[in-house]
N, C-alpha and C positions, 0 to 999 in steps of 0.2 A: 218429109218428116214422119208423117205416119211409115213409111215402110220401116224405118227405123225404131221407132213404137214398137211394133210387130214383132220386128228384130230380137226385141226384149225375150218376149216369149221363146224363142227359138233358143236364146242363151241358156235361158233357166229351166226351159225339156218341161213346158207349160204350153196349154193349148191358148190362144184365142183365148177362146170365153173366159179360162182362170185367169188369164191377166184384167181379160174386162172386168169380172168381179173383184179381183185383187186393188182394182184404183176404183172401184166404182163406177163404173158406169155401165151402158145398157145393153144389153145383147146386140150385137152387131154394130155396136159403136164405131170400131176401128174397119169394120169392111165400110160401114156407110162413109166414113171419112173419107176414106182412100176413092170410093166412086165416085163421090163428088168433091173431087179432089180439095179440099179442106184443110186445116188444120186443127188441134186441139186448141181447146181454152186454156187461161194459166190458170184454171180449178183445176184443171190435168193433169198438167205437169207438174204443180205442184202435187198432185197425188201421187204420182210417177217418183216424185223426189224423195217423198217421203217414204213410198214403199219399198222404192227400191233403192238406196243409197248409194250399192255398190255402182250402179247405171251413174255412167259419164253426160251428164247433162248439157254440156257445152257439145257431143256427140250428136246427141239426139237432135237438139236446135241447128248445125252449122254444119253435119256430116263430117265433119274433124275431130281427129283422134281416134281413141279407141273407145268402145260400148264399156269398157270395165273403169273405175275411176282408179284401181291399184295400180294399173299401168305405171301412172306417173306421178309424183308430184306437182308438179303444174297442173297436169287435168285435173287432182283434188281441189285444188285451190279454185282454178276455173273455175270449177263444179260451186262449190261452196260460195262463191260471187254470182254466179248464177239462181243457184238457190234460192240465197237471199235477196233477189234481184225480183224475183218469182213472186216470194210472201209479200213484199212489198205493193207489187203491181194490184196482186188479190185482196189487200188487205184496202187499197185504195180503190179499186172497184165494190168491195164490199160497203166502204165509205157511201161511196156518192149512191150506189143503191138503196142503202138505209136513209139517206138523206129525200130520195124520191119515193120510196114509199111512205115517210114520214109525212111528207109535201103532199101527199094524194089521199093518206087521213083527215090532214088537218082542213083540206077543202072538206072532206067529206063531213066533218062535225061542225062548219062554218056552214052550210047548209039546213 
């Protein structure tokens, strides 16, 4: 997945580092992934979605289709399921983390 990540850059005649800063994240994010062969978070890809829209997201996750989402009608669609597939996942991990640092205050003022 990450080389495909990378790939992005390549499309858009962007180095590395502008895309790193373009989704935020940290200098050498994407080479550190790639060595220890990793994957991104969905804070990423959703960042990824959001920056770059024209980027085939169903691409990026499954290596099928094409990097551009004008290709096809289907891959828009794809994409747009994916997407929302995405804000979903983050929006439910944002959940349960707001719930565990709430849980780790409220020991801490029962003390």
């Amino acid at each position: 997945m990450i080389e495909r990540i990378t790939e992005i850059a390549k499309n858009k005649g962007i180095s590395l580092r502008k895309l790193e800063i373009s989704i935020g994240v940290s200098n050498g994010y994407l080479n550190s992934m790639k060595t220890n062969n990793s994957i991104p978070g969905g804070d990423v890809l959703y960042k990824i979605s959001n920056t770059y829209p024209d980027i085939n997201m169903n691409w990026i996750l499954t290596g099928e289709g094409s990097i551009d989402t004008k290709d096809s009608e289907a891959t828009s669609k794809k994409q747009l399921e994916l997407s929302t597939m995405i804000r979903m996942i983050i929006r439910e991990e944002n959940e349960i983390l707001k719930k565990e640092i709430e849980g780790i205050l409220n020991k801490g003022e029962s003390k």
